[in-house]
C-alpha positions as CSV (number, residue, x, y, z in Angstrom):
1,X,90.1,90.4,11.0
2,X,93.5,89.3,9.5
3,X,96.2,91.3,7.8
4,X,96.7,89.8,3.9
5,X,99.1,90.7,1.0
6,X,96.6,92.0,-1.1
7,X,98.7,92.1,-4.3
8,X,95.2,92.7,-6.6
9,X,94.2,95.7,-4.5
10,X,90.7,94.0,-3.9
11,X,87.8,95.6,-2.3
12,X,85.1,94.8,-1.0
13,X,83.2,91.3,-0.6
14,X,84.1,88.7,-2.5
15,X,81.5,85.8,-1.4
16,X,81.5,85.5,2.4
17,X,84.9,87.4,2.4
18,X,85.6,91.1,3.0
19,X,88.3,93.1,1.8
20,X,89.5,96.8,3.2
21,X,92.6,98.9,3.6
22,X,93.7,100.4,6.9
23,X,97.2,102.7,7.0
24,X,97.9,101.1,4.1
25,X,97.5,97.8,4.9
26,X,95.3,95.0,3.5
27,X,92.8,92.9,5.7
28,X,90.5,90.6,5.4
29,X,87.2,88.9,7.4
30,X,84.3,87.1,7.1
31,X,80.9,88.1,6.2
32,X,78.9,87.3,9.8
33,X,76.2,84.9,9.5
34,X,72.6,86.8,8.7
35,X,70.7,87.3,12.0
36,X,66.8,86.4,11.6
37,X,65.3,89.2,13.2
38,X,61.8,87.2,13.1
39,X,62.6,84.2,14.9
40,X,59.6,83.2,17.4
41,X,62.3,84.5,20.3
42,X,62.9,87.5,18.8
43,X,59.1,88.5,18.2
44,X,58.1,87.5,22.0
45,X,60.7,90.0,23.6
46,X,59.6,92.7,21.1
47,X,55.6,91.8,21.9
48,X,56.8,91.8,25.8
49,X,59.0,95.2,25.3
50,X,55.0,96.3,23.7
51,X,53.2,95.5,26.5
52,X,55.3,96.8,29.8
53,X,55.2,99.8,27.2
54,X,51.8,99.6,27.6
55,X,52.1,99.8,31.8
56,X,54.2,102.5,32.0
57,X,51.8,104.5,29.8
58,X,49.5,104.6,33.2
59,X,52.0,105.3,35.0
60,X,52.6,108.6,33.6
61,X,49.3,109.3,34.6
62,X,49.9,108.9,38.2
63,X,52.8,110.0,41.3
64,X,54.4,106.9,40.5
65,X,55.7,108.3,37.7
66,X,58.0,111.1,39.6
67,X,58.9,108.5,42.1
68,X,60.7,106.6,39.4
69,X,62.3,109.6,38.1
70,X,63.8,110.6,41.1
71,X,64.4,106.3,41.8
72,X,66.7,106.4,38.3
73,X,69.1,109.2,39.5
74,X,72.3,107.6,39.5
75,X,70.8,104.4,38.0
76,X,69.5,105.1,34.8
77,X,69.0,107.7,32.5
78,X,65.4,108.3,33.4
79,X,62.2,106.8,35.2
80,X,61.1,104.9,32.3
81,X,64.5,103.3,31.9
82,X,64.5,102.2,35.5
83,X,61.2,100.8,34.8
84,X,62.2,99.1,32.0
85,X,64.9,97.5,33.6
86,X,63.6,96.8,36.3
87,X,60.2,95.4,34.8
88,X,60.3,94.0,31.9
89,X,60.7,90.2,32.5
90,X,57.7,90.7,34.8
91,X,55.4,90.5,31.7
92,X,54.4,87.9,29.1
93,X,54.4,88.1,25.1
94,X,50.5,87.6,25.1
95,X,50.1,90.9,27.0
96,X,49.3,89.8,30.4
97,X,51.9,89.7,33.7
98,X,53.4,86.9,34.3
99,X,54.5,87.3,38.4
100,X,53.2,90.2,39.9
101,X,55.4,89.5,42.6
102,X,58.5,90.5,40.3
103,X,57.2,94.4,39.5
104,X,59.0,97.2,41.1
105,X,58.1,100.8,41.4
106,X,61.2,102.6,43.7
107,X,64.7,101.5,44.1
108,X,67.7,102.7,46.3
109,X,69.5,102.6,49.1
110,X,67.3,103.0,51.7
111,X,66.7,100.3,54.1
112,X,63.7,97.4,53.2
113,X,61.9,96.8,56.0
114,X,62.3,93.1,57.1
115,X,59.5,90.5,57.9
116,X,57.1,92.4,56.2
117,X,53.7,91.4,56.4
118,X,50.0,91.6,55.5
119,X,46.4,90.9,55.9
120,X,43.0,91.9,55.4
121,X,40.1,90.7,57.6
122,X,36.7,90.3,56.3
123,X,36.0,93.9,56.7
124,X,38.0,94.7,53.9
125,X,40.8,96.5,56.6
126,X,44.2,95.6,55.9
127,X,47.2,95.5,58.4
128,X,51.1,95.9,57.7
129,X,53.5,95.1,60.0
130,X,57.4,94.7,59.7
131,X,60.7,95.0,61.7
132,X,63.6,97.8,61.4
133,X,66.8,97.7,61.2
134,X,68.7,98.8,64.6
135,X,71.7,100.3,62.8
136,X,69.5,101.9,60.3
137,X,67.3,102.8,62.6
138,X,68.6,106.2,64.2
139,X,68.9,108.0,60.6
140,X,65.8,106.4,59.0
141,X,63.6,106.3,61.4
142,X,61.4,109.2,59.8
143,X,61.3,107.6,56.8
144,X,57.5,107.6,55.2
145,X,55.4,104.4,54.4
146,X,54.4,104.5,50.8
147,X,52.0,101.5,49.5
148,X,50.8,100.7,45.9
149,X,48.1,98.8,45.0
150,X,47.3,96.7,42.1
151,X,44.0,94.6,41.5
152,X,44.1,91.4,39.6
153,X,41.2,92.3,37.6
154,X,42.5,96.1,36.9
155,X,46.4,94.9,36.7
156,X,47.2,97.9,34.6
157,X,46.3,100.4,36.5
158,X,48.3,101.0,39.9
159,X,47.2,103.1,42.3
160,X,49.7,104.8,44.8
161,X,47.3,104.6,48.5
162,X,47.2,108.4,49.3
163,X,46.6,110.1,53.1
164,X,49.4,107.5,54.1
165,X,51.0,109.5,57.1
166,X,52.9,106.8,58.8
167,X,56.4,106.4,59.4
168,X,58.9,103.6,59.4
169,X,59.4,103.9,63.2
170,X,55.5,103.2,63.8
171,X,56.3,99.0,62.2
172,X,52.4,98.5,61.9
173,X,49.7,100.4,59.6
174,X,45.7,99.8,59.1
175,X,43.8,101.1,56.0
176,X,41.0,100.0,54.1
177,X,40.7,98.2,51.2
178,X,37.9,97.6,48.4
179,X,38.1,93.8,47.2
180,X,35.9,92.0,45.2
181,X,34.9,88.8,45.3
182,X,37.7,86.7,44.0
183,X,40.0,89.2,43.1
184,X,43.4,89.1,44.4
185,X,45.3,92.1,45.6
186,X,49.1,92.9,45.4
187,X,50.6,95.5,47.8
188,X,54.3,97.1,46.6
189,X,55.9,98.5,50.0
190,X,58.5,101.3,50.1
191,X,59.7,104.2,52.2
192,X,60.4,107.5,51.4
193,X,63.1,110.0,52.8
194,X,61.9,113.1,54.4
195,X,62.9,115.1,51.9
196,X,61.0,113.0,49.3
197,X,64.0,112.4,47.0
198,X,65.4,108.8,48.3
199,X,63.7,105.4,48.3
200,X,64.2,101.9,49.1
201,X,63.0,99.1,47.2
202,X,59.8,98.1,46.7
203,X,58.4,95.0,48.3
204,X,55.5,92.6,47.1
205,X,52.7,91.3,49.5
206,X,50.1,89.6,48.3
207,X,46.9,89.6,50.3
């Protein structure tokens, strides 16, 4: 904007030019160039925005949903903002995810567990195993293993693995697993605080 001698005491737009008075002063700028707001780009963010829309909706229907509450405190306004940002370059415009890999359900501070790994046998029973941290260690140690699970063919609805009761200090865990044939299975690893309120991030193993 540029300060003018307006000596017609012009308002307004006058073709791509815009007139005002400020303190008594004239000014002047240019109109901005008309944004398109259906350009292909435009319409895939707004059909991707749609569908991790869609995935939150079932997770309001499950715990995840409170974990992600308490996950934004500090962060974001609320769960489904974390989510949001957290999430939404995970899914594509035509309503499908694109990398499973890149979903989150719990953020913080608390420690990741390292070399985290997985299996599952032929018996459908799946084994985790990981490494602490040593400094971390003595005040996390009690920290609670929380898994998610998502099915390829059901990719919309995660499931949070209830009757769970190991710690971070165990660094190995068994369960069972239903898999059908050909279906691929993505685990999302975090731990909990004692007290239920702090979380670390979640971690993606694909079995």
């Amino acid at each position: 904007m540029a300060l003018v001698r307006n000596e017609f005491g012009i308002k307004g737009r006058v073709g791509n030019v815009v007139f005002c008075k400020l303190n008594e002063k004239s000014y002047m700028r240019s109109v901005p160039d008309r944004i398109d707001p259906n350009t292909p780009k435009q319409q895939e963010v707004r059909s991707r925005f749609r569908v991790a829309v869609r995935f939150y909706q079932k997770i309001k229907e499950t715990p995840l949903k409170g974990i992600l509450d308490l996950s934004a405190d500090k962060i974001c306004s609320s769960g489904y903002a974390l989510f949001m940002k957290k999430n939404l370059k995970a899914f594509r415009a035509n309503g499908k995810i694109g990398d499973f890999s890149q979903l989150h359900f719990s953020a913080g501070k608390r420690q990741q567990a390292y070399n985290l790994q997985g299996r599952m046998d032929e018996q459908g029973m799946v084994t985790l195993d990981w490494e602490n941290d040593e400094e971390a260690y003595n005040f996390e140690a009690t920290d609670r293993l929380n898994v998610v699970v998502l099915y390829s063919n059901r990719s919309f609805s995660p499931k949070l693995l209830e009757g769970l009761e190991v710690l971070r200090v165990a660094e190995k865990v068994t369960f069972p697993l239903e898999c059908g044939k050909g279906v691929r299975i993505y685990l999302y690893c975090f731990f909990v605080s004692p007290d239920g309120k702090r979380f670390s991030n979640s971690q993606c193993i694909k079995l």
